[in-house]
MARKE-8141 format. One line per field, with one value per residue (C-alpha): x, y, z; residue in three letters. Coordinates in steps of 0.05 Angstrom, whole numbers. Each point is the difference from the previous one (the first is absolute). Example, Ala and Ser with C-alpha at 12.3 -4.5 7.8 and 13.67 -1.06 7.14 Angstrom:
! MARKE-8141
px = c(246	27)
py = c(-90	69)
pz = c(156	-13)
rest = c(ALA	SER)
//
This chain:
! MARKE-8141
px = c(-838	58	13	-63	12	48	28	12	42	43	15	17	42	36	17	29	38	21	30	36	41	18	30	63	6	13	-56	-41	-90	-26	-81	-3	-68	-27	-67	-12	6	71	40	58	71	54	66	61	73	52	-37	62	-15	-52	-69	-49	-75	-23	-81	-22	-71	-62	-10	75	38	72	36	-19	22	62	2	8	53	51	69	-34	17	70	6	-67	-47	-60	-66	-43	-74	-63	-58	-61	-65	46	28	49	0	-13	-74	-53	-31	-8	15	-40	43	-33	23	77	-12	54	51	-13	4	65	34	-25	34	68	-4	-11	60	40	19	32	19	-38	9	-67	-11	-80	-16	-74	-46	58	19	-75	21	62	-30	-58	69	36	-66	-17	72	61	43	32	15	54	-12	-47	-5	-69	-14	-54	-41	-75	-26	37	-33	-55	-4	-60	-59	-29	68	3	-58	1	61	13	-68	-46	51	16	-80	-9	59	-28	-68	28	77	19	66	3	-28	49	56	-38	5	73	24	-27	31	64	66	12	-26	16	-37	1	-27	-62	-14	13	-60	-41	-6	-9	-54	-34	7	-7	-39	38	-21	-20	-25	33	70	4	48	52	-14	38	9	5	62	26	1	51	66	33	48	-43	28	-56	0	-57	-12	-22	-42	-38	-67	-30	51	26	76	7	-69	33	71	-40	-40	51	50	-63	-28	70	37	53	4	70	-4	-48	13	-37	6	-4	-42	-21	-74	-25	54	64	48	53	54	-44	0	74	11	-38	30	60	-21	-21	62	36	-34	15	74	-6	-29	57)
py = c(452	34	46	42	2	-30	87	-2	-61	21	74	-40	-55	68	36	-73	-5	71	-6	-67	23	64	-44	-9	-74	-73	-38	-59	-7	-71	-10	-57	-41	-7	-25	68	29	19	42	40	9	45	-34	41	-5	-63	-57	-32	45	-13	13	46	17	67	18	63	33	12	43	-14	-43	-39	53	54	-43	-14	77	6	-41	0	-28	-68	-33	12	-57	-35	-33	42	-19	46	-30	41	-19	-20	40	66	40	-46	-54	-57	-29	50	-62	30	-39	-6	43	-43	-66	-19	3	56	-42	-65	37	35	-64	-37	58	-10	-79	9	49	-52	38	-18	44	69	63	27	83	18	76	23	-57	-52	0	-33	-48	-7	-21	-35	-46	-7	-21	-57	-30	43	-55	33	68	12	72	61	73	34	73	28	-61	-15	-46	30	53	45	83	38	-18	65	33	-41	11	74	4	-58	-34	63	37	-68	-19	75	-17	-57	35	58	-8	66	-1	44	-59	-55	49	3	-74	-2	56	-37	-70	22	31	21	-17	15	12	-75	-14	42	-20	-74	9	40	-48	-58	22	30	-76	-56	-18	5	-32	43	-57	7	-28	-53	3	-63	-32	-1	-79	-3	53	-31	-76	34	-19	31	66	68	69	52	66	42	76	58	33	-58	22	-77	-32	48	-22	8	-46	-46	0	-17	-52	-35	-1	-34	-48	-30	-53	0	73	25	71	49	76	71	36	72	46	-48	-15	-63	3	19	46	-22	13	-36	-61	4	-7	-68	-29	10	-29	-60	-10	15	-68	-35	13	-21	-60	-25)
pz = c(-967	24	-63	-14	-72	-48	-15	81	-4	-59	39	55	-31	-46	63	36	-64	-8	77	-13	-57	39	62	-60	35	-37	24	-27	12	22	-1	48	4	77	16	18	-66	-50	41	-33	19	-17	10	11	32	-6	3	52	45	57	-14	23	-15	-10	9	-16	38	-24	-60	-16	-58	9	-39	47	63	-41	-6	70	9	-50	32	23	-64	7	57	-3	-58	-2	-11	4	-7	-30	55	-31	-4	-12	-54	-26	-49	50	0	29	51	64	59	65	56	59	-27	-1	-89	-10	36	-35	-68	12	44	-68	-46	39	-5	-78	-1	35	52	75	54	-34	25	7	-10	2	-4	23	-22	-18	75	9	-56	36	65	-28	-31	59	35	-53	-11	24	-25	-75	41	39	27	-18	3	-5	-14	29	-2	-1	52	68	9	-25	1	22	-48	5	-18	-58	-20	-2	-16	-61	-19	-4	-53	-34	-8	-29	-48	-27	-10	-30	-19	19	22	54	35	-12	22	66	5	-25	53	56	-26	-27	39	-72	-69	-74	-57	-19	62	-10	-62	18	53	-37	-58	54	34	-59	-34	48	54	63	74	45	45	72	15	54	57	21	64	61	-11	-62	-3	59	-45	-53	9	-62	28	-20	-5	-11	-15	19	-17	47	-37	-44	26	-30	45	47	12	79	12	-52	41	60	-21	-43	56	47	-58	-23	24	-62	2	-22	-2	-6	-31	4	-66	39	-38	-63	-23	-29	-55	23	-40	-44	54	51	-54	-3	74	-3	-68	44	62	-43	-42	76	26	-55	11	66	-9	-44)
rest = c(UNK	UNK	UNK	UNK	UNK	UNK	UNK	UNK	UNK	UNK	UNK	UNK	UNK	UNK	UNK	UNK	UNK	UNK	UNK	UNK	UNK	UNK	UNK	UNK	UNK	UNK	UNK	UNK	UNK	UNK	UNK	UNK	UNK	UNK	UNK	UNK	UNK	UNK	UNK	UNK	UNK	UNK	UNK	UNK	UNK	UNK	UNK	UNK	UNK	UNK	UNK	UNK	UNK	UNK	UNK	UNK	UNK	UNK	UNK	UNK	UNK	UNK	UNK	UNK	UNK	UNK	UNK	UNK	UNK	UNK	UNK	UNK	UNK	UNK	UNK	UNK	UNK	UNK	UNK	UNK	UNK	UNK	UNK	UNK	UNK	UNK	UNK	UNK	UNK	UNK	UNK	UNK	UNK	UNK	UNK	UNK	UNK	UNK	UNK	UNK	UNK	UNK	UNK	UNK	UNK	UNK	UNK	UNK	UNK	UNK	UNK	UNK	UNK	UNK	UNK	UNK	UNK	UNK	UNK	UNK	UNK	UNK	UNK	UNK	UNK	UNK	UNK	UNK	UNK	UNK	UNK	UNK	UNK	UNK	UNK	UNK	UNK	UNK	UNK	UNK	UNK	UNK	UNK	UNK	UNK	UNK	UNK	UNK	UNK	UNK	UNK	UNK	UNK	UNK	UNK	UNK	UNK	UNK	UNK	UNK	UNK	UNK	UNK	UNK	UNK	UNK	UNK	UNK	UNK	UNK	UNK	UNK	UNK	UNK	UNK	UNK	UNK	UNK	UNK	UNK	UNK	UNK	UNK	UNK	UNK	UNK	UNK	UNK	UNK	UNK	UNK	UNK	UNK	UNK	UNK	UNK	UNK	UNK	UNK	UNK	UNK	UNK	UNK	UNK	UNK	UNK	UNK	UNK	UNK	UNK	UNK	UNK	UNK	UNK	UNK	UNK	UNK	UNK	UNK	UNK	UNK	UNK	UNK	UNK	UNK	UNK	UNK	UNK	UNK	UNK	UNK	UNK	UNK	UNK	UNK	UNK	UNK	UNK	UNK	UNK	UNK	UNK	UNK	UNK	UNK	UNK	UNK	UNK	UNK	UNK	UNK	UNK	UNK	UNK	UNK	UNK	UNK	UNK	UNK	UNK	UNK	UNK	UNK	UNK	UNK	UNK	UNK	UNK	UNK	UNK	UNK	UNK	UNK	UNK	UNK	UNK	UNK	UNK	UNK	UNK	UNK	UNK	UNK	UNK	UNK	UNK	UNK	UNK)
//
């Protein structure tokens, strides 16, 4: 079980709702069946536009990724997907991260959708969903930018575990919060009060993964054909941006650009978000 209790779930699913209606957006929510489990989507722009797929990362929810970038729905169709087995109202199965299961589920959510030549945009753990898609059937997506993604590279386990599990174990043992603000001020460039609560609740309610995070091999990067821009961040101590510039630049053979966020952690800052809605819309303009 995903949820711990059936209280957990309803905090969780009040808080995802509570953040959707404060995005002030017209959207529309599909539950689409995969053999994976029901995955939901929030579904937001003009639906002539082109489309692109939004994934959020672990411990996250499609209205927060939304959150983060606001202007994409004036040129694209949005859909931003809630990942299973995370606080969101998709199914809680988890998927096996050594298979190629998160990219058949998601390539099988954008065939359902309908969709052909998809933007992709993965943030943290949706970049490993996004290459775990382009390495099962890159065929639906025409380009895609990942955010500091999983399954490049990997920090310092040591660091991390000083530094994130240790206080996040003692959080969930004891829920004092001066612990999960030593989680969040390694994680986030900045965070609000949403944020925190968002995170507290989750990790107090559901079961998260702490199993390790594969990494892409050399070959298997080097198969992808789809163009990838990635932006990696200095000071993300899980997946330190310079190692990730370096290895992305060796690994990929469809590599289109690849950015340093100077100066942001894990989650970049609202101004750092900005810069790559931009860059995004930017390409899309280009391509036209």
């Amino acid at each position: 079980m995903f949820f711990k209790s059936k209280e957990g779930k309803e905090k969780i699913l009040s808080l995802y709702n509570q953040k959707l209606n404060k995005l002030n957006i017209e959207y529309s929510e599909k539950l689409i069946e995969t053999k994976f489990g029901v995955t939901n989507v929030i579904i937001t722009g003009d639906t002539k536009n082109p489309p692109l797929v939004l994934i959020h990362g672990t411990g996250g929810c499609a209205p927060q990724i939304l959150d983060s970038f606001p202007n994409l729905a004036s040129k694209y169709c949005v859909f931003a997907i809630d990942v299973l087995a995370q606080p969101n109202k998709s199914a809680g199965n988890r998927l096996d991260m050594k298979s190629l299961d998160y990219g058949k589920w998601l390539i099988e959510v954008v065939i359902k959708l309908r969709l052909k030549d998809v933007t992709l945009v993965g943030f943290s753990f949706g970049g490993f969903i996004s290459l775990k898609a382009l390495e099962f059937n890159e065929t639906p997506i025409r380009r895609v930018f990942l955010i500091a993604p999983v399954y490049i590279v990997n920090g310092n386990p040591l660091v991390g575990l000083f530094k994130m599990f240790l206080p996040l174990k003692k959080f969930i043992k004891t829920n004092n919060q001066k612990y999960i603000k030593k989680v969040m001020a390694v994680l986030f460039s900045e965070y609000d009060d949403f944020a925190l609560e968002f995170m507290s609740t989750t990790f107090q309610h559901c079961n998260m993964d702490f199993s390790p995070l594969p990494i892409l091999s050399k070959n298997d990067a080097n198969r992808i054909k789809t163009p990838i821009t990635i932006f990696a961040c200095e000071k993300d101590i899980m997946f330190p941006g310079k190692k990730m510039v370096k290895r992305a630049k060796r690994i990929f053979s469809s590599i289109e650009e690849v950015v340093l966020i100077e100066e942001a952690k894990h989650v970049p800052n609202s101004k750092d978000f900005k810069k790559i809605e931009d860059l995004i819309i930017d390409k899309k303009q280009i391509l036209k």
